[in-house]
N, C-alpha and C positions, 0 to 999 in steps of 0.2 A: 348894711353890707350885703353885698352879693350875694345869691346863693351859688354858686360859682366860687367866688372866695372865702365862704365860710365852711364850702367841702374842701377847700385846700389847706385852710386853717386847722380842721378838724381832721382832717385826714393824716396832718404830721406832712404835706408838703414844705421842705423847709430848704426848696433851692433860693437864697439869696440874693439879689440883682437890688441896684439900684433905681431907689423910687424915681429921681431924678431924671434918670437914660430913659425909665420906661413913660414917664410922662412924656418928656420931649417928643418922643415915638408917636406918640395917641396922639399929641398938639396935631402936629405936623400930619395926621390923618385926620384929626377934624378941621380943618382947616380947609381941606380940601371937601369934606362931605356937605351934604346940603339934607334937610328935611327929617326922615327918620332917624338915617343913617349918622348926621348930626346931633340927635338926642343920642342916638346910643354912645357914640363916642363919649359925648358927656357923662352921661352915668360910667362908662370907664376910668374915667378923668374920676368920678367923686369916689369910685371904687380904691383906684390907686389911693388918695387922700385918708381915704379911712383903715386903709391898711397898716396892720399894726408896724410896729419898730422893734426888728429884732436886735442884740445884744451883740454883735460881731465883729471881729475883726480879720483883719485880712493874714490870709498863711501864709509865709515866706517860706521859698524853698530853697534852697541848699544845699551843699554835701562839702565834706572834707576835702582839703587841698593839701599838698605835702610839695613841700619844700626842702631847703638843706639847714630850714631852723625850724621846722618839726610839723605837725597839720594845724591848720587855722581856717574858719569859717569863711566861704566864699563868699556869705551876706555882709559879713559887719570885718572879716579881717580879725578876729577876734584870735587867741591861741585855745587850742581844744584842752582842757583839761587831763592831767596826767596824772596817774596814781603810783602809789609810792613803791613804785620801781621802776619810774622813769619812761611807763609805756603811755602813748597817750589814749586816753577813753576816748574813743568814736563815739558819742552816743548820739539817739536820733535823736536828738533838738539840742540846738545851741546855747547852751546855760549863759552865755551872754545877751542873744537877742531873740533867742526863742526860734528860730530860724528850724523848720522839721526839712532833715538831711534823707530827703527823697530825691532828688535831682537827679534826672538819668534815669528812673527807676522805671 
């Protein structure tokens, strides 16, 4: 590993990007280099490769929609839950899809 990536690893950088997108990116500049500039891309290229696998999923965003049959999830359509007196619970995530009702925010 890098030491470049292992002060990112060690430091708690933990922006998430797709190893995928950022491979193709480096391809498509080494491809283009010749000589040094050539290895270095490559040791980027085994950089990425050795890059750990975080645990993520992606956040859906949201917010409540109000109709004339009551608020329902803009992600999934879902009905927002009501408590027992008929009001319904706005709450920040959609206890149907998980969906965090930031949207607009």
């Amino acid at each position: 590993m890098s030491v470049a990536l292992e002060w990112m690893v060690k430091s708690g950088m933990n922006e998430y990007i797709s190893k995928e997108y950022i491979r193709n990116v480096e391809l498509k500049r080494w491809s283009d280099a010749c000589g040094a500039e050539s290895y270095a891309y490559s040791r980027v290229l085994d950089d990425i490769a050795e890059a750990p696998i975080a645990d993520v999923i992606e956040v859906k965003h949201g917010h409540w929609e109000n109709d004339e049959y009551g608020y329902h999830c803009s992600v999934c359509k879902c009905d927002a839950l009501y408590d027992g007196f008929n009001h319904p619970v706005k709450a920040h995530h959609c206890s149907h899809c998980g969906a965090k009702m930031n949207e607009g925010e």
